[in-house]
N, C-alpha and C positions, 0 to 999 in steps of 0.2 A: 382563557389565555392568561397564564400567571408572567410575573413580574420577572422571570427567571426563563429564558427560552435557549434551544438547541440550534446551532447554525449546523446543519447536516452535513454542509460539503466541508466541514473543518472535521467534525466528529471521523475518530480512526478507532471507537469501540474498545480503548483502554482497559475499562472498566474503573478507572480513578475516581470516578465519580459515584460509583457504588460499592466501592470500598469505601470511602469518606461522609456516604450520605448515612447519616444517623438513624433514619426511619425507614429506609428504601425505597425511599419516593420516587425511582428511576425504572423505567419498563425497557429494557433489552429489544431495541429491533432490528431490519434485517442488515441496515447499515449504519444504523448509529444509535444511543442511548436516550433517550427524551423523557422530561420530567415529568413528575405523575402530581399537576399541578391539585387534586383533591388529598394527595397523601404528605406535600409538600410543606415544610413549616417557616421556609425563610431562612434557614442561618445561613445560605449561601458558602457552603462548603464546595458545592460543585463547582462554581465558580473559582473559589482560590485555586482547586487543583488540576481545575482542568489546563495543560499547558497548551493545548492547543487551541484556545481559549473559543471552544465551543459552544463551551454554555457561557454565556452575557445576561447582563444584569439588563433590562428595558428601557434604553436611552429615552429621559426626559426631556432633556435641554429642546429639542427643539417646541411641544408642546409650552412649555412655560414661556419661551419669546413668544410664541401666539400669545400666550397670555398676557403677557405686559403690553406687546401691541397693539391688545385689544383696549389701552388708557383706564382699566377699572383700578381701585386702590391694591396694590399687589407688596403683602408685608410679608418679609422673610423671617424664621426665627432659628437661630445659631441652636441644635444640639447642644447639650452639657459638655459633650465629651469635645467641641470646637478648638480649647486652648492647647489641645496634646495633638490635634491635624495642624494647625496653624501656627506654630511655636516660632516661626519664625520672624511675623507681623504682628505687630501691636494693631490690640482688639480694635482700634480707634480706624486703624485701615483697612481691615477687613471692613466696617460698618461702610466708609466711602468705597470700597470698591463694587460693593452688593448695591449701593446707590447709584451709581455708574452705571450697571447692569439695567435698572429703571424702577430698584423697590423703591418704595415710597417711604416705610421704615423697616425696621431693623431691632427684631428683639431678642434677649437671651432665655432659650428653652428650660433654663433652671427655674425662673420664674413659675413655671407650671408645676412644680416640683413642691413648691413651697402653697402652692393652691388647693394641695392634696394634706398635707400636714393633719388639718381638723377632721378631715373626713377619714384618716387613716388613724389617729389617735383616738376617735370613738369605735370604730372596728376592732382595734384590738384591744381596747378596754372592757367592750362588750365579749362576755363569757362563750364559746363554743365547746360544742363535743369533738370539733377535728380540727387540724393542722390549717391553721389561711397560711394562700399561696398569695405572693404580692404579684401584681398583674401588668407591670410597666415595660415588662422586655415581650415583646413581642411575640417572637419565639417560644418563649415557654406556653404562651395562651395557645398557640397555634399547635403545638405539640399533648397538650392535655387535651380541648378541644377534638383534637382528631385523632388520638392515639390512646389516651387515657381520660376517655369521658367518661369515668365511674369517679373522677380527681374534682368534675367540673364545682362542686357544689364548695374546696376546699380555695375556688378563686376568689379573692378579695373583688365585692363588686363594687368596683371603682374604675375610670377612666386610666387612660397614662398621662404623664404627664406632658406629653405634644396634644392630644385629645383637650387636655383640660386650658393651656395655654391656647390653643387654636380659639377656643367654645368664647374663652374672656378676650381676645382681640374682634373677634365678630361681635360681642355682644356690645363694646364698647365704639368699636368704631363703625360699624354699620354690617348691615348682612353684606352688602357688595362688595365688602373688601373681601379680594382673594388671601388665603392664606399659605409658605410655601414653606415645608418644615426641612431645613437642613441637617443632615448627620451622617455618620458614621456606618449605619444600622440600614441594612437592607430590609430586614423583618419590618420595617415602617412601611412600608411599600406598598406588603402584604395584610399590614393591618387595615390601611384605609380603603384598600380594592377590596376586600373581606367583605366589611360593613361600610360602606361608603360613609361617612363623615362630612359632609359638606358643611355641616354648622361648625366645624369645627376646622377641619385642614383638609386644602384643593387639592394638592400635590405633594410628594415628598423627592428632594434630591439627596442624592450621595454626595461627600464632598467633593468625588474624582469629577462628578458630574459639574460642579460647582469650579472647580479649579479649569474644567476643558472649554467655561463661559468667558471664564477671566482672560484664560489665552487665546480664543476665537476674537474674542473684543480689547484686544493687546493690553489689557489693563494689569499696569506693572506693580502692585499690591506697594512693597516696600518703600516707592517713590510718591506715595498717594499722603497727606495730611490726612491729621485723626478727626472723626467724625462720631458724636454721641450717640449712644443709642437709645431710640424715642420710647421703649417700655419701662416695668418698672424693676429697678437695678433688686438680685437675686442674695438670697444670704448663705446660707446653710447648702441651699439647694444647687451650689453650683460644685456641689460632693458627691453628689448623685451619680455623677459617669463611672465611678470605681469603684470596686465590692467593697459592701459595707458602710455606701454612700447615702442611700435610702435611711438607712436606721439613724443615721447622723444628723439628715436634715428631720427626722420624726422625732429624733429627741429620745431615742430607745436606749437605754442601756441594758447591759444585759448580765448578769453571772458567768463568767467564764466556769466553774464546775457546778451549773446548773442550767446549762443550754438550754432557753427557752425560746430561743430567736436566734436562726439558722441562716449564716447565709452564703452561698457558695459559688461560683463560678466554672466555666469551662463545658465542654460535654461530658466528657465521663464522668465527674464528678455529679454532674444534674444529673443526669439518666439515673445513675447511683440512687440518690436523694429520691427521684419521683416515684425509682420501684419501691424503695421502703417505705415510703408513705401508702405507696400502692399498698403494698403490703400489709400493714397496719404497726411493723419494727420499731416507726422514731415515730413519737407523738409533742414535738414541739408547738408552741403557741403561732410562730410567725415564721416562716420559710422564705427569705429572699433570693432568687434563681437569677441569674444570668446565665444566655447559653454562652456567651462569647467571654472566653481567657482573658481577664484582667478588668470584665465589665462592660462597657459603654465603647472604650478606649482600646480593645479589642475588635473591631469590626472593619471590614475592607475599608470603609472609607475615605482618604486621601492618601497613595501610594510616601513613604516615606522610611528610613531605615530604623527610627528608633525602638528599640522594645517596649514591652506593655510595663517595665517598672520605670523605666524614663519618662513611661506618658504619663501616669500614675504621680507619679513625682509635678509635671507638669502641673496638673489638677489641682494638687494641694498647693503649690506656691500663687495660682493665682484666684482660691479660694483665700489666703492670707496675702495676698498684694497686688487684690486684680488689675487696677491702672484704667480702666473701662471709664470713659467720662460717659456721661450720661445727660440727657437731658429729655426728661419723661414728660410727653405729651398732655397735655392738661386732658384729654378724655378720658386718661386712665389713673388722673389724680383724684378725681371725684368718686365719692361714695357711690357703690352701687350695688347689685344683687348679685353673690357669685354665680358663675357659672352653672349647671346641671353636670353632675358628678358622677349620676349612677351611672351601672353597665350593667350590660346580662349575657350571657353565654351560653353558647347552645353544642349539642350534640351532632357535629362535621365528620365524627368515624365513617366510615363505609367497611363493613365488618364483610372482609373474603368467604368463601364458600372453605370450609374444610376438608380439607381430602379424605381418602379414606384411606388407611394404612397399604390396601393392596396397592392402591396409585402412589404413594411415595415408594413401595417396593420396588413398582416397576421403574421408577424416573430412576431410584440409585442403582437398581442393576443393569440400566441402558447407560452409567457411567461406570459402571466394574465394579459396584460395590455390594456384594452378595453378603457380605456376613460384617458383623460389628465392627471388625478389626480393620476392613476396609476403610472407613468413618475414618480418615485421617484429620478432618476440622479444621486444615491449614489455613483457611481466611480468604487463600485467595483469591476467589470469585467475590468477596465480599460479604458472604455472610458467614454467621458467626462458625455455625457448624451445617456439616453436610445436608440435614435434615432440612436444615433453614432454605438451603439452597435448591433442596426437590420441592420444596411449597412454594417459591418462586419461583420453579420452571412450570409445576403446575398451575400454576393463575398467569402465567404468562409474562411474567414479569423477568425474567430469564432466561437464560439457555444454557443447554448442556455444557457446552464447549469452554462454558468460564471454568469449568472443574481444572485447575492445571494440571492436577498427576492424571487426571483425566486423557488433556488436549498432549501431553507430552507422550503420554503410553502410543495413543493415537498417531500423534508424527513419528515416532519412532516406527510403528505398522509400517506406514507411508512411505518412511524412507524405503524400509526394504524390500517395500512391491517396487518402487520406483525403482528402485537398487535393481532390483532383479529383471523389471521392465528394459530399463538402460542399456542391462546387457543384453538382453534380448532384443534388442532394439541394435546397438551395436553390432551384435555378431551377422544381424540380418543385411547391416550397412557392409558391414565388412566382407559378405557375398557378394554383394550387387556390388558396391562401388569402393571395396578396401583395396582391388589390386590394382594396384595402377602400374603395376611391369607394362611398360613397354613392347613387346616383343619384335623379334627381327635383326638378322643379322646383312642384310642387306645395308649397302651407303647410305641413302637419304635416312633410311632410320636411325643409323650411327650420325647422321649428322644431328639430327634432332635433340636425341641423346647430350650429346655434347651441348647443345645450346642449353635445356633444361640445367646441365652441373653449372653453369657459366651464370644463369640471370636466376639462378634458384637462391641463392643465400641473399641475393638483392634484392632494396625495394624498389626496384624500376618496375613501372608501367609495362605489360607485355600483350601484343598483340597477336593473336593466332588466325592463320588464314589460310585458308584450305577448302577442298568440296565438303559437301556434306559426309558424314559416317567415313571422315578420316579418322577421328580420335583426337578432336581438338578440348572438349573435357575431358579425357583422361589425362593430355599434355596438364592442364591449367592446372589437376588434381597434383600431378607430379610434379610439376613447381613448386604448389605451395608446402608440398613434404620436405625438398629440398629447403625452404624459405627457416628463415628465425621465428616464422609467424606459426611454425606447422602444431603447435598447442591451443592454437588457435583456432576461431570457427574457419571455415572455407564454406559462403552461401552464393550458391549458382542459383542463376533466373534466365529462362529462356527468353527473352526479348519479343518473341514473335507470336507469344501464347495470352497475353493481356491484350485490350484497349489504353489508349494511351492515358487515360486518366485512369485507371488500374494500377497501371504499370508506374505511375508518377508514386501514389499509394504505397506500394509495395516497396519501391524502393526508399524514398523518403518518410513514410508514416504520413499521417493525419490528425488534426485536433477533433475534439470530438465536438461536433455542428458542421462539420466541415460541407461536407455534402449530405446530402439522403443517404440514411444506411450507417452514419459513422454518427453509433451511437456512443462512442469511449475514445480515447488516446489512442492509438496504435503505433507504437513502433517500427521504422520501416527497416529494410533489410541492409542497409549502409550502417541505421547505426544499432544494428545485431550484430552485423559483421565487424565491428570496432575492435582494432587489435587485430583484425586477422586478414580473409581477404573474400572480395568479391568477383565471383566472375559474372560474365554477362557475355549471356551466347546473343550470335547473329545483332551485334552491337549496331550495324547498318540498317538495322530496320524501325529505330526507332525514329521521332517525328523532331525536328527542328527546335520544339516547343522544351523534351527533354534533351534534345543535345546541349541548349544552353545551360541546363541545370546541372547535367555532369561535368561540363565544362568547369563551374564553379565551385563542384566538389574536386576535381584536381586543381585546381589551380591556387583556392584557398583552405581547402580540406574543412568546408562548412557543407551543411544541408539544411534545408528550411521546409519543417512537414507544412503539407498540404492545409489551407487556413491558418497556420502559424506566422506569428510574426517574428518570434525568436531562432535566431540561426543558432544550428546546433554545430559544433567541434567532434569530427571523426575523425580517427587514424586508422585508413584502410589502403590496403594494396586493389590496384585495378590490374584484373586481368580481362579483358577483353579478346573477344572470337566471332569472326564473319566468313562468312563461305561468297559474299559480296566484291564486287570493281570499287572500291571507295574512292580510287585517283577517279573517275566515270561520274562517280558521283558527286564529287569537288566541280567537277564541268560543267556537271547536269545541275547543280545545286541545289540538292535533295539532302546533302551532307557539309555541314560545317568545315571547312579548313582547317580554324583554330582548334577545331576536336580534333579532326585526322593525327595533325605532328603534336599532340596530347598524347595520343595513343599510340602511336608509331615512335615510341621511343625504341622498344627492342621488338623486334618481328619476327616469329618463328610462323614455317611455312609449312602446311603437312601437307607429304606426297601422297597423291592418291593411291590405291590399292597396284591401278596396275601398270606401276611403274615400281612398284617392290614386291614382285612376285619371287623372287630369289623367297621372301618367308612366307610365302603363303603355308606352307607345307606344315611349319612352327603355328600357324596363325590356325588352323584347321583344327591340329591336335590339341590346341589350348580352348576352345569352342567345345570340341567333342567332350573336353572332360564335363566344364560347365554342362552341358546339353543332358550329360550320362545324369548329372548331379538334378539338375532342373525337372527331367521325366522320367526318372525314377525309372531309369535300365542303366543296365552293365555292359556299356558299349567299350570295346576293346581296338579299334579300326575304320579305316576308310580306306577302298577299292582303289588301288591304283589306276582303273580307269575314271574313277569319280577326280581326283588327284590330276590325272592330264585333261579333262576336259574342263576342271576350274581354270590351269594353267591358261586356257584359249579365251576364257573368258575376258570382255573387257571391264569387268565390274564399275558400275556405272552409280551406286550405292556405298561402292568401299567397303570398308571395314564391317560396318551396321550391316550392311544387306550380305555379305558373309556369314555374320554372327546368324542369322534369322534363318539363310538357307539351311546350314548346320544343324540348326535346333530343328527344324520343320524335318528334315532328312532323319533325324533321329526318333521323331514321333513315327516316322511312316516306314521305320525298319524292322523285318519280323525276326530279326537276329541282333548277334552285337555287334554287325556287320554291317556299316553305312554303303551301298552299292550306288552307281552310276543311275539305277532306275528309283532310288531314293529322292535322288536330286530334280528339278525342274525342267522340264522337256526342253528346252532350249539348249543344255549342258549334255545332253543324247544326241544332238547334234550337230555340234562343234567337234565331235570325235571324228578322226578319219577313217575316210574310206578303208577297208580290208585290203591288204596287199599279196601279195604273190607270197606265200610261205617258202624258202629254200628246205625246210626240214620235211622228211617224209611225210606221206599222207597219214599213216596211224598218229605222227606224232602230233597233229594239229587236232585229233580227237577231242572231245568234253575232258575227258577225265586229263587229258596232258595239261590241256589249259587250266584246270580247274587245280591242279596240281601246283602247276608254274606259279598261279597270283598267291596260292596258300604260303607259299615256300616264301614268297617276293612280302608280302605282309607280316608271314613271322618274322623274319629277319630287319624289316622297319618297325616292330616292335621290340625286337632286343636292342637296334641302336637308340630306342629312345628310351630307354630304361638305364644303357651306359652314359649316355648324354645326360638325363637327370641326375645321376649318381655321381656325374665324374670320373666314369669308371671302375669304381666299386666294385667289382662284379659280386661280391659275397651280399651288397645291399642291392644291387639292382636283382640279385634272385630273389632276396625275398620280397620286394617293391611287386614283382611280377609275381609272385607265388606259388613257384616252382619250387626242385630242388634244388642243391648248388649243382651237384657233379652233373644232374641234365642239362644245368644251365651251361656248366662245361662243353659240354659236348655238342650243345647246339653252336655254341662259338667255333668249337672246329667246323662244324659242318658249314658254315656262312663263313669262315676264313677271317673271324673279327677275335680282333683284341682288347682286353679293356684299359693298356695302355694308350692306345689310340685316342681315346676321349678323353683325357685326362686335361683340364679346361677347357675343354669344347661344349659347355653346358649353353643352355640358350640365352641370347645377349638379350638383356633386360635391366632394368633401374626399378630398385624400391621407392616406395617413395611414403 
C-alpha cells in the first residue's frame, strides 16, 4: 500500500488521472481507477487533478500525535522550500507553533543540503564515461529506478538532503530521537516507505498536513513570539528549493555555450532530458532534474494562491535576509564524524509481457480501427497514441471504452437502437393504452365527459370511484391529457398488487442498506413522476402506516425514501381511484379522515356498464375492431341476436368483462361473424322465448330468417361507416371497400342518407 490511495465510492472513472499520470501507473477497473503502486513514482499528479478528490495523499497527522505521546525526543526539520508555504509568519513562529504541537526542536532542511557539498564536489570532480544524475528529488530516483533502470548507474550515489539531515540529528542527538521531515514534496513519502530509513527520518508530513495540526490544536501562528531554531543555521543551501539551487549551494559554475551542467525542471521537460540521456543525444558532465515546475516550491504542499515565480522570489529574499534567530544546541556545536552518505540503487522495473502484433490488431479492431488512418492519436484516453492505448488494454491496465471516437461512434449506435426501441416501444403503448376516447353517447357518460374538460387543465386532486372494469384508468389517463402536465410522465400502480413494504418502496424509493435486497438507491415512482402525474388505483386498500406517508406528500409535497433521512421536494398531481365505501371506512377506521377530504377534493363517479346500455352497441364495435387487430382475423360484425342478449345482461364486470367476452367470442368465430353461440351460455339464455309469428309459415323458413339478419347487419354496417365518416359517403365507400355507385344503391335499398349523419360520429374525448 503506497502512500497515494483510491477512495472508490468518490472515483466516477474520469480518466484525469491517466491523462496526467506520466508513467501510467493507473489500472482501469470495473468502477473506478487505482494506482499501480510498483509502477508509481510520487509526483502526485493524480492527486492535483482529481476533482473529486479521490485519490488522497495517506494522512499522517494522526500517527505522529502517537508519536509525540508516546514522550520520545520528536525533532521536526522545515523543507528548504518552507519560506514560499509560510510567507506569511515570520520563521521565528513557525519554530513556536511546531513546539506547541510537542517538537522538542526545530531544524532547517537546507542544512542537509550543505552536508552534501563535499561529497558532491568529489563526484563531480572525479572523471566518468556518462552523464551523473543528481539524486535529491525523489521522483526522478523513483522514475529511473522503475522505468529507466539501464539510467541506474548514471545516479549520483549519495543520500538526499532530508536522508542526510535526518542521519546527523540522530547521530548527534541519540538513536531515540524521532525524526519528522516537513515539505512541500509528496515524493518524500515514497522515498522513506521505499527504503525505510529509520537512521535517518521516522516520518514525513505535507505542509497541508502540517497547517490541518495547527488548526485542530487552534494554534494561531501570527499571534505566537519568535522562537530559535535549535540546528545549525544554513548558508547557500537554503537556494536549494529552486532550479538551479543545487549548483549554487555546490559552488558550480558553469559556461553558458558550453553546457556541462544541466539543469531543468517540470515533466515534459524531464522526461525530455531522461530519453536523451537514454539515448545517448546530450552527453553533459552533471544533470540536475526536478520533476516539479519551479523545483522544491512547486509541489502540492500548503494550498495558497501565489505562483511558482512569487515563491522563487520568496526564496531568494530570505536566502539574502532570513531573520531566522537561531540558537544551536551545544550537541551539534561539537566536532564530530559526519554522517554516512552513500546510497545504492537497485533495479524496481517490472518489465510487461509484449503482445504480439496479432493481439494489438485485435484490441484496435474491437475499437474501429482496421487500417492506419483509423490511429487517430487524439490523447484522450490518455495515452500517447492509439497503439499505447491496445498495450494497456492488453495487460489490463485499460479498457476499451476510454477510446472517445470510439465510446462516441458507440453512443451514437445506442442512440438509434434506443431511437428505434422508443418507438417501438411507443407505438406498442399507444395500442394498449394511447386511446383513451371515451366512448358513449349516453348521459352518465356525457356527464363524465364534462367533468374530465373541467378538472383537466387543473391541478386539483381527483378522486375516481366506481365498480371495478368501469374505466377509472382510462378516466385518470384522460385527465392528465387534458392537464398542462400531459408532456409529462403519467405513472399508474395498482395499490393491491404489492405488500406494504413493497409498495412503500415503489412508491417513495429506498437508500441502498435499506432492507435485504436493496443493494443501490432506487428511485421511487413519486419522484419518476415529478412534473407530471401519479395515479394510484384501489387507493382504499392501502395500510394506515402509507396513508400517513401520502398524506404528507399532499400536504407538504415532500417524500422520504425508505432508510432515508433526507426529505425529498416533488411536484406531482394525485390522481386517485377505488372501487371501495371509504365514508364505511372512516367509521370502520381502516381509513384515515385526514386522507379522505385530501383526496375528495374533486370526485368523478363512473357508471357502471348497465346503467349505460344506451352505448353498449358503440362499446361492442370499438372491442371487435381491437379483438380483429389482436387475433389476427377480419372480423366485419356481431349478430343481432348476440346485440340483444348482451342488452339483458346485467354486466357485473363492466366495461373489462365486455372487453374479454368480445375477444374470447372472436377467437371462437369460424367467420367474420361474431354469433350468439360465440358468446357464453349464459347470454343463449337471456334470449326470449319464440313467439307466435303473424307472417306466413314459408316466411319464418331458414333461408327468410337467414336473409332478414344478413339484410339487418349490412345495413348496421353502412351506418357505421356514415357515422365514422360524417357522412362522407365517397370516404365511407372506400373505408368499406366497395364501389361508390353500389354504395349508392345500397343507401336506396336501406332508405339512408349520408346527410343524416353529418355530426353524428361517436361521442368521445382525446386525450
Amino acid at each position: 500500500m503506497g502512500p497515494i490511495q483510491t477512495v472508490k465510492e468518490r472515483c466516477r472513472k474520469c480518466y484525469s488521472c491517466v491523462r496526467n499520470c506520466p508513467v501510467k501507473a493507473i489500472r482501469v477497473k470495473e468502477d473506478w481507477a487505482e494506482v499501480i503502486h510498483e509502477r508509481c513514482i510520487g509526483c502526485g499528479k493524480c492527486v492535483k487533478v482529481c476533482t473529486q478528490q479521490a485519490k488522497i495523499v495517506t494522512d499522517g497527522t494522526s500517527k505522529l500525535l502517537r508519536m509525540l505521546a508516546d514522550k520520545p525526543p520528536v525533532v521536526a526539520v522545515l523543507g528548504c522550500s518552507f519560506p514560499a508555504f509560510f510567507h506569511d509568519i515570520r520563521p521565528g513562529q513557525l519554530v513556536s507553533g511546531l513546539k506547541r504541537l510537542g517538537f522538542q526542536e526545530v531544524h532547517e532542511g537546507s542544512y542537509g543540503v550543505e552536508l552534501l557539498v563535499d561529497t558532491y564536489r568529489r563526484l563531480i570532480d572525479t572523471p566518468a564515461d556518462f552523464p551523473r544524475i543528481t539524486t535529491h528529488c525523489p521522483t526522478i530516483v523513483d522514475l529511473i529506478e522503475r522505468h529507466y533502470p539501464h539510467l541506474l548507474k548514471n545516479l549520483m550515489p549519495v543520500v538526499s538532503p532530508m536522508v542526510a539531515i535526518g542521519r546527523f540529528i540522530k547521530a548527534r542527538a541519540g538513536a531515540k530521537t524521532k525524526v519528522v521531515y516537513l515539505s512541500s514534496c509528496i515524493a518524500g513519502k515514497f522515498e522513506i516507505e521505499a527504503e525505510p530509513v529509520t537512521d535517518a527520518v521516522d516520518m514525513v508530513l505535507t505542509y497541508q498536513e502540517l497547517a490541518k495540526l495547527f488548526h485542530a490544536g487552534s494554534i494561531d501562528l501570527p499571534r505566537l513570539p519568535e522562537t530559535p531554531f535549535d540546528g545549525v543555521p544554513p548558508d547557500r543551501g537554503r537556494l536549494f528549493a529552486v532550479t538551479g539551487g543545487p549548483f549554487q549551494a555546490f559552488g558550480i559554475q558553469d559556461d553558458f555555450f558550453n553546457p556541462d551542467f544541466l539543469a531543468t525542471e517540470g515533466q515534459e521537460n524531464v522526461l525530455e532530458i531522461i530519453r536523451d540521456l537514454a539515448a545517448g543525444r546530450i552527453t553533459p558532465r552533471v544533470v540536475d532534474l526536478r520533476f516539479c515546475t519551479g523545483g522544491c516550491v512547486g509541489g502540492p504542499g500548503k494550498s495558497n494562491r501565489l505562483t511558482t515565480f512569487s515563491k522563487r522570489n520568496l526564496i531568494h529574499k530570505y536566502y539574502q535576509d532570513p531573520q531566522a534567530p537561531y540558537a544551536t544546541a551545544a550537541h551539534y556545536q561539537a566536532a564530530g564524524p559526519p554522517p554516512p552518505l552513500d546510497r545504492h540503487f537497485s533495479n524496481k522495473c517490472h518489465r510487461l509481457e509484449t503482445p504480439s502484433g496479432q493481439s494489438i490488431r485485435q484490441i484496435l479492431q474491437s475499437t474501429n480501427k482496421f487500417v492506419e488512418q483509423d490511429e487517430l492519436n487524439c490523447g484522450a484516453c490518455g495515452y500517447a497514441t492509439c497503439r499505447e492505448h491496445a498495450v494497456a488494454v492488453y495487460h489490463g491496465l485499460a479498457e476499451n471504452n476510454m477510446c472517445l471516437p470510439y465510446s462516441l461512434k458507440r453512443l451514437e449506435e445506442d442512440h438509434v437502437k434506443l431511437a428505434q426501441k422508443y418507438d417501438l416501444a411507443q407505438r406498442a403503448l399507444q395500442q394498449e393504452y394511447g386511446d383513451t376516447a371515451i366512448i358513449g353517447r349516453d348521459g352518465s357518460t356525457l356527464e363524465v365527459l364534462n367533468l374530465i374538460t373541467q378538472v383537466g387543465p387543473t391541478p386539483t386532486t381527483v378522486l375516481i370511484r366506481g365498480e371495478s372494469g368501469t374505466g377509472k384508468e382510462l378516466t385518470a389517463r384522460a385527465i392528465h391529457q387534458k392537464s398542462q402536465r400531459s408532456d409529462k410522465p403519467l405513472v399508474s400502480i395498482n395499490c393491491t398488487t404489492l405488500t406494504d413494504s413493497l409498495l412503500e418502496s415503489e412508491l417513495f424509493g429506498h437508500k441502498k442498506g435499506a432492507f435485504t435486497g436493496a443493494v443501490s438507491d432506487k428511485k421511487g415512482l413519486f419522484e419518476a413522476a415529478n412534473g407530471g402525474t401519479i395515479f394510484l388505483d384501489e387507493i382504499g386498500d392501502i395500510t394506515p402506516k402509507l396513508q400517513a406517508e401520502l398524506l404528507r406528500v399532499l400536504d407538504n409535497g415532500e417524500i422520504k425514501p425508505v432508510g432515508g433521512t433526507t426529505a425529498i421536494k416533488v411536484d406531482v398531481r394525485l390522481i386517485a381511484a377505488t372501487n371501495k365505501n371509504l365514508e364505511e371506512g372512516m367509521r370502520e377506521g381502516w381509513f384515515r379522515e385526514d386522507l379522505f377530504y385530501r383526496l375528495n377534493v374533486f370526485t368523478i363517479t363512473m357508471p357502471p356498464l348497465r346503467n349505460r346500455l344506451e352505448s353498449l352497441r358503440e362499446l361492442v364495435y370499438l372491442f371487435l375492431g381491437r379483438a380483429s387487430k389482436r387475433v389476427n382475423k377480419n372480423l366485419v360484425g356481431i349478430d343481432e341476436r348476440a346485440i340483444a342478449s348482451m342488452l339483458r345482461y346485467p354486466w357485473p364486470g363492466n366495461i373489462r368483462e365486455l372487453q374479454n367476452i368480445i375477444e374470447r367470442a372472436a377467437v371462437l368465430t369460424q367467420d367474420s361473424i361474431i354469433r350468439l353461440e360465440n358468446l357464453p351460455v349464459i347470454f343463449s339464455q337471456l334470449m326470449p322465448d319464440p313467439v307466435e309469428e303473424t307472417s306466413p309459415p314459408a316466411a319464418s323458413g331458414f333461408r327468410s330468417q337467414r336473409e332478414e339478419h344478413l339484410h339487418q347487419m349490412e345495413k348496421n354496417l353502412i351506418k357505421r361507416y356514415l357515422e365514422e365518416t360524417g357522412g362522407n359517403v365517397s370516404l365511407a365507400a372506400r373505408k368499406a371497400g366497395i364501389p361508390r355507385r353500389t354504395f349508392y344503391r345500397m343507401l336506396t335499398r336501406y332508405d339512408l342518407r349520408g346527410a343524416e349523419f353529418r355530426g353524428k360520429k361517436p361521442a368521445q374525448t382525446s386525450s
